[in-house]
C-alpha positions as CSV (number, residue, x, y, z in Angstrom):
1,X,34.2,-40.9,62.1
2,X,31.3,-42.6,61.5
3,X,32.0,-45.9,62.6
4,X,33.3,-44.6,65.8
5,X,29.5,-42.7,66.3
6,X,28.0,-46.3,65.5
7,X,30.1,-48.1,67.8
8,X,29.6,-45.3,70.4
9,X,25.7,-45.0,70.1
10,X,26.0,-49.4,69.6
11,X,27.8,-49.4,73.2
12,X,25.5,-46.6,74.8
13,X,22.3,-48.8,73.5
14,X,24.2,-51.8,75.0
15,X,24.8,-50.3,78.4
16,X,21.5,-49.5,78.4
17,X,22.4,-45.7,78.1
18,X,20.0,-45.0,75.4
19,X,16.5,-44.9,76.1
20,X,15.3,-43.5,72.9
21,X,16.8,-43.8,69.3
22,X,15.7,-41.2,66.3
23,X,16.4,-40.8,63.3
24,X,15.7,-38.8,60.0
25,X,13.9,-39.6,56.9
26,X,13.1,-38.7,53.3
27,X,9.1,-39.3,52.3
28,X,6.9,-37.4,49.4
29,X,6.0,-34.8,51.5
30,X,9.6,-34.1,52.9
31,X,12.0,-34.7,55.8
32,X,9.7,-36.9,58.7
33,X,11.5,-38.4,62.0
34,X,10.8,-41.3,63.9
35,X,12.0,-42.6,67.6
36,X,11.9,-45.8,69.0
37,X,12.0,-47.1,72.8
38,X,13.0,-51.0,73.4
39,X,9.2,-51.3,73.8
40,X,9.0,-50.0,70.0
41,X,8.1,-47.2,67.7
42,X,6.9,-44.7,70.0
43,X,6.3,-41.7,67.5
44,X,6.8,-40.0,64.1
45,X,7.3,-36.5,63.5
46,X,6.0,-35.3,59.9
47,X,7.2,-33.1,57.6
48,X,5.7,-30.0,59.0
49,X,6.5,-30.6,62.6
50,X,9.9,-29.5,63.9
51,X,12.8,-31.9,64.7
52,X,13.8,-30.1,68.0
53,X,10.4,-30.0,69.4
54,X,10.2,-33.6,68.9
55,X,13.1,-34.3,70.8
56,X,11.9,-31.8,73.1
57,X,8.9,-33.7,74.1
58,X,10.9,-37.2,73.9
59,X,13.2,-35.9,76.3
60,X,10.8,-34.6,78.6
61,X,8.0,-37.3,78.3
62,X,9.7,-40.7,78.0
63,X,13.7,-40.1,79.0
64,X,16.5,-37.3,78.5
65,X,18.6,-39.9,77.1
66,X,17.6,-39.9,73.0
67,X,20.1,-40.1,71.2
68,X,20.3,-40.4,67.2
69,X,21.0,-43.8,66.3
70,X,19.6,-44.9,62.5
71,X,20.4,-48.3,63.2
72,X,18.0,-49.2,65.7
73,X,15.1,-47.8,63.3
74,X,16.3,-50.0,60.3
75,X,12.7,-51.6,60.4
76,X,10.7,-48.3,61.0
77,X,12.6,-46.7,58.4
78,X,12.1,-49.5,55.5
79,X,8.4,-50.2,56.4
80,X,8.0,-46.0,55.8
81,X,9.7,-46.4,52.7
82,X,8.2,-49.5,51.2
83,X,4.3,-47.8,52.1
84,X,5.6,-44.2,50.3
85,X,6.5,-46.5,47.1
86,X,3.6,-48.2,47.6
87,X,4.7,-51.6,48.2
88,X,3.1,-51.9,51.8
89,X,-0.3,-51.6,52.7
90,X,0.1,-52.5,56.6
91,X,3.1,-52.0,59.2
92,X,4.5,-55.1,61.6
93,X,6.1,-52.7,63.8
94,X,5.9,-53.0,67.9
95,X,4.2,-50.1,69.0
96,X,5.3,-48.0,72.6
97,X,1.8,-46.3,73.2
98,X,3.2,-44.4,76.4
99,X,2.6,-41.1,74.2
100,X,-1.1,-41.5,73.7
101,X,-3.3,-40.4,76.5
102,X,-4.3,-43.3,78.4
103,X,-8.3,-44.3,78.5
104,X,-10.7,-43.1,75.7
105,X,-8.2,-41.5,73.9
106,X,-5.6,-44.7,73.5
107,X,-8.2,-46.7,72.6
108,X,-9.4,-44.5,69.9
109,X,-5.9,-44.9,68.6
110,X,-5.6,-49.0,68.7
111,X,-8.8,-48.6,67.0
112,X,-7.5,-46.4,64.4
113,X,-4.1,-48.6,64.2
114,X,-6.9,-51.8,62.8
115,X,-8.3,-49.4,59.7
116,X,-7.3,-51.7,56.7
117,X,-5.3,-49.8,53.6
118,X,-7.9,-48.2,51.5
119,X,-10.7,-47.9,53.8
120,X,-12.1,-45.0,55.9
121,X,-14.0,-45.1,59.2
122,X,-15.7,-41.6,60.7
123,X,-15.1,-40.3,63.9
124,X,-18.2,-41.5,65.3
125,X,-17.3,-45.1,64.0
126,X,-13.5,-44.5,66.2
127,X,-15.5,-43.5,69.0
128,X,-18.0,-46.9,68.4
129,X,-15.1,-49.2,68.3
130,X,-13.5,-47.2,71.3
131,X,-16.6,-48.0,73.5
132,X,-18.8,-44.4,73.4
133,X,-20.3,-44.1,70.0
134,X,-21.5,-40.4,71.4
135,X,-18.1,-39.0,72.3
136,X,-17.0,-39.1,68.5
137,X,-15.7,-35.0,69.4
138,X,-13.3,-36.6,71.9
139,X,-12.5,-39.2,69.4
140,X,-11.5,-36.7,66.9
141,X,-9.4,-35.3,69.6
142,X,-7.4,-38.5,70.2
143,X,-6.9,-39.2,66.6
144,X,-5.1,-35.6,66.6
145,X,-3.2,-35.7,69.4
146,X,-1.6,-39.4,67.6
147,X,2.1,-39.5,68.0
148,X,2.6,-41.9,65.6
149,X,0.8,-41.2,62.5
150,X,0.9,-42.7,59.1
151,X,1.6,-46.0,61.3
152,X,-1.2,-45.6,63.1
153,X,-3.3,-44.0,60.1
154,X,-5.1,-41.8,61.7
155,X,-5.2,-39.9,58.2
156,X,-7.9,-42.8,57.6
157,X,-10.9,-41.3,60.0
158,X,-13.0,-38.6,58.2
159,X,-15.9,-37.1,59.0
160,X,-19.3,-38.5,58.8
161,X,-20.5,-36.2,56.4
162,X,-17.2,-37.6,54.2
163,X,-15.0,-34.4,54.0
164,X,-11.7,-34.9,54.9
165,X,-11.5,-33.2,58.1
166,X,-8.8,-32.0,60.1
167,X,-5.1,-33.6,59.8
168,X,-2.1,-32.9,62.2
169,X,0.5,-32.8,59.1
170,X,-2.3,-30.8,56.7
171,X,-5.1,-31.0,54.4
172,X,-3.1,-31.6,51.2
173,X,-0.8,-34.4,53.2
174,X,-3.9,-36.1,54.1
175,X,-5.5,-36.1,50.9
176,X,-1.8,-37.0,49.6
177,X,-2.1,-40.3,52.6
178,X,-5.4,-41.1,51.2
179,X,-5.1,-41.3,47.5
180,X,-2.0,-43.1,48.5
């Protein structure tokens, strides 16, 4: 059976059926997702987010056609695996940015996705490297509306007074992302 739902999803990638590809994942912190367009990864679902509401959203923002297929997230799925056993500090994934709100708030996020492993930046400094040092409240509200976290860390922007802050999968799972 599963050969025949290989070659089936295989064909309906091929024939240009299947606009978006998910699939499951086992991490630290529990079962995540991740879905990929042809343009690349376009987001990750953590732990504590829901499956269906991803799909949801997929469906209804980028194309009703999503299919599961683990086979076009090899890559995506062996990057996130390599960085949980901590034998990757970076990703080399393309990136589909169509989820991020265009302006400001995407270019919070490209900022975000050049914070090297094992350093922090502050909202303020997102919003600096964004273009508007002052709107560091909107940049904290682009960093938590990121569809693709842990890829694009935004678990690596804290506040300026060096607390943590707020993180879309959690307090502990952001401490867990930055002692990691």
């Amino acid at each position: 059976m599963t050969e025949f739902v290989d070659r089936l999803m295989a064909r309906a990638s091929e024939e240009g059926l299947l606009d978006v590809a998910y699939a499951t994942l086992d991490t630290p912190l529990g079962k995540a997702a991740v879905a990929a367009t042809p343009r690349g990864l376009v987001r990750v679902a953590l732990p504590n987010e829901s499956l269906d509401e991803m799909l949801t959203d997929l469906a209804a923002e980028v194309s009703p056609r999503v299919l599961e297929y683990p086979a076009r997230l090899g890559d995506a799925r062996r990057e996130l695996e390599e960085y949980f056993e901590g034998r990757r500090d970076h990703f080399e994934l393309p990136l589909d940015w169509r989820l991020s709100h265009p302006g400001f708030y995407r270019r919070v996020l490209r900022a975000t996705a050049r914070v090297p492993f094992g350093e922090v930046i502050t909202y303020r400094d997102a919003a600096e490297r964004a273009g508007n040092a002052r709107a560091f409240r909107a940049a904290g509200t682009a960093v938590g509306s990121n569809p693709i976290p842990i890829v694009v860390p935004c678990h690596r922007v804290v506040r300026s007074d060096g607390e943590n802050g707020d993180y879309v999968g959690g307090p502990e799972m952001k401490r867990f992302l930055l002692q990691r």
